[in-house]
C-alpha positions in Angstrom: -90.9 14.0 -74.3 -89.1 15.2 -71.4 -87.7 18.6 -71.4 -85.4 21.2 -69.2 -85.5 24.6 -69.0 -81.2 24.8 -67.5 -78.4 25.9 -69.6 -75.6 23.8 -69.9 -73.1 25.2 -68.5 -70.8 27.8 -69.5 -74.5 29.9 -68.7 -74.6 33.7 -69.0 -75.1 35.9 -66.2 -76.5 39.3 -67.1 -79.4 41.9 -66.1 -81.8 42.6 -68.9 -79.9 46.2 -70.5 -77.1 45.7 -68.3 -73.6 44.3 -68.8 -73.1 40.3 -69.8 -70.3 38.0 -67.9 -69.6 34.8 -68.9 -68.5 32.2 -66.9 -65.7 29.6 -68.0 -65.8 27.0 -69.7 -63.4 23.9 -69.1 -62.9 21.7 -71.7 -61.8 22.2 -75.5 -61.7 18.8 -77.0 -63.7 15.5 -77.0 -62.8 12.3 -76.3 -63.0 10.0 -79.3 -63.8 6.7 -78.7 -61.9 4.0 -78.0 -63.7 0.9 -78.9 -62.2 -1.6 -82.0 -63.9 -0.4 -85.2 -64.5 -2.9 -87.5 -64.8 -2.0 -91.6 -67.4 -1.0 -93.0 -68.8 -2.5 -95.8 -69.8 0.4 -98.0 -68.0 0.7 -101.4 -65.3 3.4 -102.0 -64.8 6.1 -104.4 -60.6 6.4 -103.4 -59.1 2.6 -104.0 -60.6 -0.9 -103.4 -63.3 -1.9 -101.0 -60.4 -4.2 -99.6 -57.5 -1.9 -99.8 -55.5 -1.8 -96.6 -56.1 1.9 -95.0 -53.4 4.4 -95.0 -52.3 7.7 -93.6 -53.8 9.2 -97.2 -54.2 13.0 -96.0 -52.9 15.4 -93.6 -55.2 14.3 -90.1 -56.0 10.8 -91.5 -53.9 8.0 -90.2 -54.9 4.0 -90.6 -57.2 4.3 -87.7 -57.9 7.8 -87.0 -59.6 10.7 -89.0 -58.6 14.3 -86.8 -60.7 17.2 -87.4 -61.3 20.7 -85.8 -63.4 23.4 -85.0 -63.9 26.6 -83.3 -66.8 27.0 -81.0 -68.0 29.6 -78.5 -67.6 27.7 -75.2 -67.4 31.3 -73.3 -68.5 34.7 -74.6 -71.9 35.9 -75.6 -72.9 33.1 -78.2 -72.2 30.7 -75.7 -75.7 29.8 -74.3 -76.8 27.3 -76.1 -74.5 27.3 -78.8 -71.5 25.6 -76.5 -74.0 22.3 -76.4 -73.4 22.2 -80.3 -70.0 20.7 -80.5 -70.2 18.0 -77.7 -73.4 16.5 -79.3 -71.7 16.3 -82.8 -68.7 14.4 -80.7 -71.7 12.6 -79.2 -72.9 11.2 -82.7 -69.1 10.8 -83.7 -68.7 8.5 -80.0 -71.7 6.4 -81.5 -70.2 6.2 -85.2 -67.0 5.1 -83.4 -68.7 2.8 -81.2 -70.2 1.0 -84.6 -67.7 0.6 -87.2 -65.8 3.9 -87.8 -65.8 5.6 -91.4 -64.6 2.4 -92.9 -62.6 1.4 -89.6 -61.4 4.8 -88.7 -62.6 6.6 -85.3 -63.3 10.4 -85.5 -61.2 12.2 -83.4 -63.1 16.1 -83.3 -61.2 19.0 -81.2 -62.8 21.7 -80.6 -61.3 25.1 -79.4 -63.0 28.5 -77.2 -63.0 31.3 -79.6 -65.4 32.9 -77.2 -67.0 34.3 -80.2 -64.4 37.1 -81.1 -63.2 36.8 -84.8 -59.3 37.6 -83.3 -58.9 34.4 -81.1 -61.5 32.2 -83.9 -57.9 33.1 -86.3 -55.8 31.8 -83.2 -57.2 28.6 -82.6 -57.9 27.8 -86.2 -54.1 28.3 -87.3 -53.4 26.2 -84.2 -55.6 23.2 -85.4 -54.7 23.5 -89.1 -50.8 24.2 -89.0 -50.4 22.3 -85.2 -52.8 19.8 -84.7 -52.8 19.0 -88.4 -56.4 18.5 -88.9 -57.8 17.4 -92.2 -60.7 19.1 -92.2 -62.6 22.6 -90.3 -66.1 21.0 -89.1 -68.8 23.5 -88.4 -66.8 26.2 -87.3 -69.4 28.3 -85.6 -70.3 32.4 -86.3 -70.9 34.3 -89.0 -68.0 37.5 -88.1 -65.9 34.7 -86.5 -65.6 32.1 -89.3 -65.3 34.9 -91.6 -62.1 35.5 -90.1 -60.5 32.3 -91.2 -62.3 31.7 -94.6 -59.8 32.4 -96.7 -56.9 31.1 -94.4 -58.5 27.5 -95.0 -58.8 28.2 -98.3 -55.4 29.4 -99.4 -54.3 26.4 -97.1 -56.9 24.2 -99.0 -57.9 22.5 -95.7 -61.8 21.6 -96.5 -64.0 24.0 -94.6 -67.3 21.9 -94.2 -70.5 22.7 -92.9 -70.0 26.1 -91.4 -72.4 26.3 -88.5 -74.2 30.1 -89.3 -76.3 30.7 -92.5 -74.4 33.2 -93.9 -74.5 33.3 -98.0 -70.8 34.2 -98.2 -69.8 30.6 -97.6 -71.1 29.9 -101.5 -68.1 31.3 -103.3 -66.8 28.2 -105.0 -65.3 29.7 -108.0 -62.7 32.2 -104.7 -63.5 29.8 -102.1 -64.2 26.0 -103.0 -62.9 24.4 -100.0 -66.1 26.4 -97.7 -69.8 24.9 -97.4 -72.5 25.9 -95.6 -75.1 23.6 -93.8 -78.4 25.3 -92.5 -80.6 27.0 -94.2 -78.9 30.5 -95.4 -80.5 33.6 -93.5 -81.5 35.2 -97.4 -83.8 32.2 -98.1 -84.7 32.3 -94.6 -85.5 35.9 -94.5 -87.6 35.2 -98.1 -89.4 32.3 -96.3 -90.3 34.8 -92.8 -90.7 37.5 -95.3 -93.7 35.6 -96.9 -95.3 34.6 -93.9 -95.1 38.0 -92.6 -96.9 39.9 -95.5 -99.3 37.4 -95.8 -100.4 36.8 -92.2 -99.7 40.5 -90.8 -100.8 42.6 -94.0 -101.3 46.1 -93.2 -99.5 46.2 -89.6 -96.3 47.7 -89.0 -93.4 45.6 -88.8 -89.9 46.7 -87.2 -86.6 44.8 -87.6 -84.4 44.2 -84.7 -81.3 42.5 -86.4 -76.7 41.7 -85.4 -75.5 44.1 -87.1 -73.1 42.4 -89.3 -73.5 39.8 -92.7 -76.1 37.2 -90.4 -78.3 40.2 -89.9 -77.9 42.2 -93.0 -78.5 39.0 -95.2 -81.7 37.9 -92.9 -83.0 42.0 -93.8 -82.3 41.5 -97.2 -84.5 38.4 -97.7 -87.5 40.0 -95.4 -86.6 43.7 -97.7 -87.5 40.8 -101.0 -90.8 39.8 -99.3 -92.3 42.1 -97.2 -93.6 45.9 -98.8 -91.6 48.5 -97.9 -94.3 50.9 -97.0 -94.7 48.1 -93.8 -91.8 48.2 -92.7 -91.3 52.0 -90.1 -88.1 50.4 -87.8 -84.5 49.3 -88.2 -82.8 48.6 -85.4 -79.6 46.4 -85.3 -77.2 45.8 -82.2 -73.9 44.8 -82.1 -72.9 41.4 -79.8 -70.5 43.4 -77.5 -73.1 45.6 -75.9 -75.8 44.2 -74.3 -77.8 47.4 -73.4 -80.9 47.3 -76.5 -82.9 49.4 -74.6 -82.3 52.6 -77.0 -83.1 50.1 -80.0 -86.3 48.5 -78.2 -87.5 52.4 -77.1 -87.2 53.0 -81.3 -88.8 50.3 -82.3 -92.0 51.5 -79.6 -92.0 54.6 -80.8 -92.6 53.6 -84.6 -95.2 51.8 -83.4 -94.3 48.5 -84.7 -96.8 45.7 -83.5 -94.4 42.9 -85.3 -90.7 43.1 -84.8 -88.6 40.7 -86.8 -85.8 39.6 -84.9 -82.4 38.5 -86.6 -80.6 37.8 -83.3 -78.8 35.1 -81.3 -80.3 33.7 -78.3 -79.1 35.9 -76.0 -80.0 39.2 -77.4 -83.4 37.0 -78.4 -83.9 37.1 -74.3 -82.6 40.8 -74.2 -84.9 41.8 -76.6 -88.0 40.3 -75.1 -87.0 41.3 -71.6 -86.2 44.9 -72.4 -89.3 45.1 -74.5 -92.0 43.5 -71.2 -89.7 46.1 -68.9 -91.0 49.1 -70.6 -94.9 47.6 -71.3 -94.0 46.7 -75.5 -95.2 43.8 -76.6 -95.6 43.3 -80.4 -96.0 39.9 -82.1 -91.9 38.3 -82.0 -91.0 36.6 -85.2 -86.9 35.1 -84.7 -84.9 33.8 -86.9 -84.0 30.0 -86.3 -80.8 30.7 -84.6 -82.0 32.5 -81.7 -85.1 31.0 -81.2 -84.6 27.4 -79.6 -87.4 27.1 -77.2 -85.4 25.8 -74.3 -82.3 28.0 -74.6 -84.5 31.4 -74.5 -86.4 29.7 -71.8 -83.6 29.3 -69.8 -82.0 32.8 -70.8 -85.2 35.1 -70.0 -85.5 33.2 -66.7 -81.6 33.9 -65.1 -81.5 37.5 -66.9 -84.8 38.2 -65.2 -83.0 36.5 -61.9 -80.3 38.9 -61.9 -82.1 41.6 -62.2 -84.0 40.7 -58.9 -87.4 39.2 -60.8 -89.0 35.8 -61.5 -90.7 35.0 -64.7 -91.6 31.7 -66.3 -89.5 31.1 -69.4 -91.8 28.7 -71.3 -94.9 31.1 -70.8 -92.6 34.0 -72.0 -91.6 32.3 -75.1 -95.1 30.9 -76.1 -96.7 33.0 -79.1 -93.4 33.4 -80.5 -93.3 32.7 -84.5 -89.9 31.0 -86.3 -89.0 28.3 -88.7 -87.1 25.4 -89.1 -84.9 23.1 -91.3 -85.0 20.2 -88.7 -87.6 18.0 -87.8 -89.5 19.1 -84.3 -88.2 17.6 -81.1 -91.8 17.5 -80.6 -92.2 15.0 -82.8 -91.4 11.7 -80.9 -92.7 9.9 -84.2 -89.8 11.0 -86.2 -87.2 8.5 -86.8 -84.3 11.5 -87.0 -85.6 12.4 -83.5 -85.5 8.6 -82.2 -82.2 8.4 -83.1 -80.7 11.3 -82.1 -82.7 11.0 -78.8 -80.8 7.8 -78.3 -77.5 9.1 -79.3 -78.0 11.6 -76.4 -79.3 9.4 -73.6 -76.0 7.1 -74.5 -73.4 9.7 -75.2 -74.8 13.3 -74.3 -77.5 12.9 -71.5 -76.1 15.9 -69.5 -77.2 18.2 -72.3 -80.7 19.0 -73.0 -82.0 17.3 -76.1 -82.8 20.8 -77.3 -82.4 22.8 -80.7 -78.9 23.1 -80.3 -77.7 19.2 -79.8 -80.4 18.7 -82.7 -77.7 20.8 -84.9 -74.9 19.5 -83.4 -76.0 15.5 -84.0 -77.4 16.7 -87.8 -74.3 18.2 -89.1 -72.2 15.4 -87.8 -74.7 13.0 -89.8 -73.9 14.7 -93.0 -70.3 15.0 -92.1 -69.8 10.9 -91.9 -72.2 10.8 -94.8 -70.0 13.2 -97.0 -66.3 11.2 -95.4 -68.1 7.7 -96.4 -68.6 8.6 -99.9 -65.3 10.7 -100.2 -63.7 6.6 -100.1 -61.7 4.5 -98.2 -58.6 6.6 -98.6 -59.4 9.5 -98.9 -57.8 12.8 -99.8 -58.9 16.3 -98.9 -60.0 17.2 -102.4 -61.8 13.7 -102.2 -64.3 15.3 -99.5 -64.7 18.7 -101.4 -65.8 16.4 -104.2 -67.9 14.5 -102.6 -69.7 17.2 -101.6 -69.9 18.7 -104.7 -71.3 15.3 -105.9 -74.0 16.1 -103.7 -75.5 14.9 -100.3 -79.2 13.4 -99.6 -80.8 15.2 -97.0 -80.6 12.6 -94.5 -82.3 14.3 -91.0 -83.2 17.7 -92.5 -86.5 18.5 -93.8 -85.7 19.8 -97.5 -82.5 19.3 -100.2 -79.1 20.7 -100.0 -78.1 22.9 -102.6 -74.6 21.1 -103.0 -73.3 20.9 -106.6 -69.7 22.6 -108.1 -71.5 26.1 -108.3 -73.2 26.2 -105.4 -71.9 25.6 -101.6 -75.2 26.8 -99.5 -76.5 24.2 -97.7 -80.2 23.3 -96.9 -82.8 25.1 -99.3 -86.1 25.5 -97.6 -88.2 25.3 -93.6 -91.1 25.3 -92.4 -92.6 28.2 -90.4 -93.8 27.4 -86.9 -95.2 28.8 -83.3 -93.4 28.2 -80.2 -96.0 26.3 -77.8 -95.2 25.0 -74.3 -91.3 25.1 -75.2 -91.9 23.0 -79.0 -91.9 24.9 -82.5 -95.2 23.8 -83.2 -95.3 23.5 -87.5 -97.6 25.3 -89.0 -97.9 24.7 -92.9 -95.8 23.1 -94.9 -91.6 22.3 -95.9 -91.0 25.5 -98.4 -88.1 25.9 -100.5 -86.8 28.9 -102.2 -82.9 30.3 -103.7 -81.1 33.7 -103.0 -82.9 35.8 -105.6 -84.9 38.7 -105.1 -87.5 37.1 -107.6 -86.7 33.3 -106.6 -90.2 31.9 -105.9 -91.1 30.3 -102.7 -93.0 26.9 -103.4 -93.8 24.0 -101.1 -91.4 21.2 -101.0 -93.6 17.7 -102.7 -90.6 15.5 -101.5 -90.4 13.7 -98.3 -88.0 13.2 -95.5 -85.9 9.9 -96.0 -86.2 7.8 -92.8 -83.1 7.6 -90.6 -81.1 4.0 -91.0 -82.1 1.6 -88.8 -77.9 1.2 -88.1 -77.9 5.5 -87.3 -75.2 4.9 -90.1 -75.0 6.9 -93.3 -74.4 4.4 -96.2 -71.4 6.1 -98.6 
């Protein structure tokens, strides 16, 4: 499979413990498609299969189903993460192109919060109480979405698949309208947490972590899994200051020889930069999220630019250990992977077919899997119940969690080594819960092959 090291563009500019700029970004919306959409068979949960389609909810119409989201197209999360929304629009421009959900094209705007929780509550209040959208689609960031949470809720505007792995989304009983998606970062820290005090017993291990709810709840699964008594650093940054090196000269100084990274790509590249700049190189375990092969590639090797050097990305991100919920893009035999990989040559091909347009085709799968069962007409407390119903797992590797008293998403990974810019799997699919005593165990089930159509069935 053919890969590229670029960033899409908005790309980063920054030296390595220096200041960040971000370039603009242009557009804030997709195109939905325009092609006749023809019923779709399925059965429905919300009237007749043959009931004439109607303007049923706010954002539905007889041939349109509006929904929103706020991205960060500019702004520090932006490399990377800006490719997420346009391939979910790219899956949504192939649904379109086949049928619709039961006739209806998606129509999915997407607004620059730039990663700063104050304009996230701008642009969201502009899509809800504006644009009239019927649902929030993978509104991206853990302090962001936070921001609007209960806004959505209070406006009971369903507030699905929340792109960050934060456990606060799983508060149906104060917030039922919210679900997560990915794997959350406790059961991801459980899962690293394991792998850590199994493979690295006896070494010292240092945590380099945001410091807000993504990196406190990726410490607290590691703190259920790995021994104290290993554990002699905790260092945690804040996305508005890009200078770590007082964070990677602590983390040297305990000694640390693993450092367990909660971080987002571009502090990922920060880390690893600042840590080769002053001769510290411990074994790099990254959470999901900031570990995309091709994005950090791609990062290290412009940071490193601007600061008047030239390294090879690919060769700096080999050794590194993470996990994931997604099959690998390495895997050209997956039939997840063949789809989405057409998706993007049809509707995406200026993207990379990284990590990132991965998530972004994924979550829109389970979105059009969660509108085709909520019915022909549906309402917005028809989707919330569908999901509640439950989802299969369609292109992840383990279950969802989905029922009425639990909104996290995806419930295990697998661990893997970055290798010539793929997450090589190691081991097998493990699933685990929240707890502090939650066991990890190996997942017996298998991945369900993709539809031939690239369709969902209701």
């Amino acid at each position: 499979m053919k890969r590229s090291n670029r960033l899409r563009a908005p790309a980063v500019a920054v030296v390595a413990a220096a200041a960040l700029a971000v370039a603009a970004c242009s557009s804030s919306s997709s195109p939905s498609s325009n092609s006749t959409a023809g019923s779709s068979p399925a059965a429905s949960t919300s009237g007749s299969a043959n009931a004439p389609l109607t303007a049923s909810a706010p954002g539905i119409t007889a041939t349109t189903i509006t929904i929103g989201s706020h991205q960060p197209l500019t702004g520090p999360a932006a490399p990377g993460y800006s490719e997420i929304a346009p391939a979910s629009a790219a899956y949504f421009a192939y649904v379109n192109a086949h049928g619709g959900v039961y006739g209806r094209d998606i129509d999915y705007k997407y607004l620059d919060d730039g990663y700063n929780p104050t304009q996230t509550a701008t642009v969201v209040r502009q899509l809800v109480l504006q644009d009239n959208v019927y649902a929030i689609f993978d509104g991206l960031g853990t302090p962001t979405h936070l921001a609007v949470e209960s806004f959505l809720n209070a406006q009971k505007v369903p507030d699905v698949f929340v792109a960050s792995g934060c456990d606060c989304w799983d508060q149906p009983t104060t917030d039922p309208e919210t679900f997560g998606w990915q794997l959350d970062y406790i059961r991801e820290g459980k899962i690293l947490g394991q792998y850590i005090a199994q493979h690295f017993k006896g070494k010292k291990i240092g945590y380099f972590y945001q410091d807000d709810e993504f990196g406190m709840d990726g410490v607290k699964g590691l703190d259920y899994e790995i021994p104290k008594s290993m554990v002699v650093a905790r260092e945690s940054y804040v996305d508005t200051n890009v200078n770590v090196a007082p964070q990677v000269a602590a983390l040297r100084a305990s000694g640390a020889q693993v450092v367990v990274s909660f971080s987002i790509p571009a502090f990922t590249a920060l880390l690893k930069l600042t840590s080769l700049k002053v001769g510290f190189s411990p074994t790099l375990v990254v959470s999901n999220v900031g570990s995309d092969p091709i994005t950090l590639s791609g990062l290290l090797e412009s940071f490193a630019k601007q600061g008047g050097a030239t390294v090879n990305g690919n060769s700096l991100t080999d050794g590194i250990i993470s996990d994931s919920y997604a099959p690998s893009l390495g895997d050209a035999s997956n039939s997840w992977i063949a789809l989405f990989s057409k998706v993007h040559a049809q509707y995406d091909a200026k993207a990379p077919f990284d990590g990132n347009v991965l998530y972004g085709m994924g979550v829109a799968y389970t979105f059009v899997q969660a509108m085709l069962k909520a019915g022909r007409n549906p309402t917005r407390a028809d989707l919330v119940n569908a999901i509640n119903s439950g989802l299969s797992q369609g292109p992840l590797v383990a279950p969802y969690a989905y029922s009425m008293t639990d909104h996290d998403g995806v419930t295990g990974a697998y661990i893997g080594v970055i290798n010539n810019g793929a997450l090589t799997p190691e081991g097998p699919v493990l699933v685990t819960d929240t707890s502090a005593t939650g066991a990890i165990t190996s997942y017996t089930g298998t991945q369900p092959t993709a539809p031939a159509s690239g369709i969902p069935a209701p």
